[in-house]
Each structure stands twice: as structure tokens, then as C-alpha cells.
C-alpha positions as CSV (number, residue, x, y, z in Angstrom):
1,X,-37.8,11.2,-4.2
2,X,-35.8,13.7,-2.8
3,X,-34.6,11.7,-0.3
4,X,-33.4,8.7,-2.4
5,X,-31.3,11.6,-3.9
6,X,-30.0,13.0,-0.6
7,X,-29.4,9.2,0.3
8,X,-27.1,8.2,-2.4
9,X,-25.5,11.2,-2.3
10,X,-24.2,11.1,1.5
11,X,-23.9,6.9,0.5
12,X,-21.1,8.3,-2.0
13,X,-19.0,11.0,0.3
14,X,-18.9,8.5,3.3
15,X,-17.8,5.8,0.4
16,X,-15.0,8.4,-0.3
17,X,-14.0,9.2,2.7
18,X,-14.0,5.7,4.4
19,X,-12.3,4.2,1.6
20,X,-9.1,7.3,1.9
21,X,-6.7,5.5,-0.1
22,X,-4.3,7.0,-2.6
23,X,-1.5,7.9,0.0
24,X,2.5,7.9,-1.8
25,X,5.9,7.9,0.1
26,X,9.5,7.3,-0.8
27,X,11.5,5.0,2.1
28,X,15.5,4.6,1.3
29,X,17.3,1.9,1.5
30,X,20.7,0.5,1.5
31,X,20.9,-2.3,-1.2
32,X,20.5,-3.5,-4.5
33,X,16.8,-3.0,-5.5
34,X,16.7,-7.4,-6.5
35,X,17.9,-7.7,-3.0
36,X,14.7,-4.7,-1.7
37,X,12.4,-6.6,-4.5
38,X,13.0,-9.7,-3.4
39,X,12.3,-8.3,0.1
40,X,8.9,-7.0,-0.9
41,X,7.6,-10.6,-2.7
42,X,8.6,-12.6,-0.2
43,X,6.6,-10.7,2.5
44,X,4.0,-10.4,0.6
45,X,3.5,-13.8,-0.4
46,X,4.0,-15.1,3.1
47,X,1.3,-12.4,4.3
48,X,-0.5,-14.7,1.7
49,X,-0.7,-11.3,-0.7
50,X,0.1,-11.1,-4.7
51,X,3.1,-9.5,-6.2
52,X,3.7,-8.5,-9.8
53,X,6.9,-6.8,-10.9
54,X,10.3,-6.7,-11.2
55,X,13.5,-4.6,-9.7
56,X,12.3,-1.6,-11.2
57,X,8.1,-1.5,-10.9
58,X,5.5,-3.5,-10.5
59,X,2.2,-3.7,-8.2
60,X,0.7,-5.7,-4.7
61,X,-2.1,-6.5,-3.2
62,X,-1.9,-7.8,0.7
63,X,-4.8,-9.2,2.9
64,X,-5.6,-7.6,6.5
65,X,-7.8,-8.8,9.3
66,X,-9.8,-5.3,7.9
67,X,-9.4,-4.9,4.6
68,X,-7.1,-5.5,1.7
69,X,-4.3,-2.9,0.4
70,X,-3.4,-2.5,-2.6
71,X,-0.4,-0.3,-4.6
72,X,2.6,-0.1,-7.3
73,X,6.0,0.3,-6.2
74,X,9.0,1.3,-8.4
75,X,12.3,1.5,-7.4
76,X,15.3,3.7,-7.9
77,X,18.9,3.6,-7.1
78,X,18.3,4.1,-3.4
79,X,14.6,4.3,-2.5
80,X,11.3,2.8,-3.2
81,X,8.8,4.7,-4.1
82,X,5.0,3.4,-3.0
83,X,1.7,4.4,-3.6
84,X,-1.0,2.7,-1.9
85,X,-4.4,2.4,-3.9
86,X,-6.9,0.8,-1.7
87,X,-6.8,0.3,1.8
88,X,-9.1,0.0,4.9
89,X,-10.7,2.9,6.1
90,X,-9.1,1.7,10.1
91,X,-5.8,1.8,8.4
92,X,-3.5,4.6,8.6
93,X,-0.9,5.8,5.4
94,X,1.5,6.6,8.3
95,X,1.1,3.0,9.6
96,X,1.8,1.3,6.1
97,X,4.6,3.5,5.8
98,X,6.0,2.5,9.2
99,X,5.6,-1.3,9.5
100,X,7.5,-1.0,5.6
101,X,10.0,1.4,6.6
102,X,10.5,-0.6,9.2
103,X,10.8,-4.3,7.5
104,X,13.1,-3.0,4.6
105,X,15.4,-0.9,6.9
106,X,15.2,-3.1,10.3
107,X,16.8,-1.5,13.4
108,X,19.7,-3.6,14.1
């Protein structure tokens, strides 16, 4: 008995801790936020994710070869703000930030 306790109990932290999503950042841009919006949806959508929102908030969700993310954006005069909900453990917050940073501010 003890062990099914012991067992659901390490079941839940490694849930937890695999799952690490909630991860925010801010990335600027230079723009109107229909014209970073618009950015957002149609990457999404071709990545064959879901977008809901507008210019100034909404949410996404995005399929990966290892898990889906999920999060809400909401824009300001010059930055998006994102925070990611759900994402695969393999996944990195620092690596979502930089494949975004890079597809809203490209290097040219």
C-alpha cells in the first residue's frame, strides 16, 4: 500500500517536471502589431497549428515532431509579449524564444 502511495507520488513530480511549461518573454519589434499578428497566424497555420486572437491578444497552439505548444500572446505598441503553457519536456523556453525572435525580427 505504501508503495502505490510512493508510486503516484514520484508519477506526479516527474509529470511536473517533464511537462516544464509556463515560460513568458517579451521580443520587440518594428511594426504595426496587424502586420506582427498577421505574422504569427500565418505561421502558425502553415505549421498546421490554431490561432485565436486579434492585434491586441489572443492564444495558439502549434504541433511538433515531440509534443504540442501551447500559449497567449498580447501585443503592445512595440513588443509581443508570450507565455508558453504547454510544451514538450525536449523543448527548451530559450529555443521557442529564439526560432520566434528570430521569424518576427529576421536578420536581413
Amino acid at each position: 500500500m505504501l508503495a502505490g502511495f510512493f508510486y503516484a507520488l514520484i508519477s506526479h513530480i516527474l509529470e511536473k517536471k517533464l511537462n516544464m511549461a509556463n515560460c513568458s518573454f517579451s521580443i520587440p519589434f518594428n511594426g504595426s502589431a496587424v502586420d506582427i499578428k498577421t505574422k504569427a497566424e500565418n505561421a502558425i497555420v502553415n505549421a498546421k497549428g490554431t490561432f485565436t486572437g486579434d492585434a491586441s491578444a489572443g492564444n495558439f497552439k502549434v504541433p511538433t515532431p515531440v509534443g504540442e505548444i501551447a500559449g497567449t500572446y498580447t501585443i503592445s505598441e512595440c513588443a509581443i509579449d508570450i507565455k508558453i503553457s504547454d510544451k514538450p519536456f525536449l523543448v527548451g523556453c530559450k529555443m521557442i524564444e529564439d526560432k520566434l525572435t528570430a521569424y518576427i525580427n529576421p536578420v536581413v
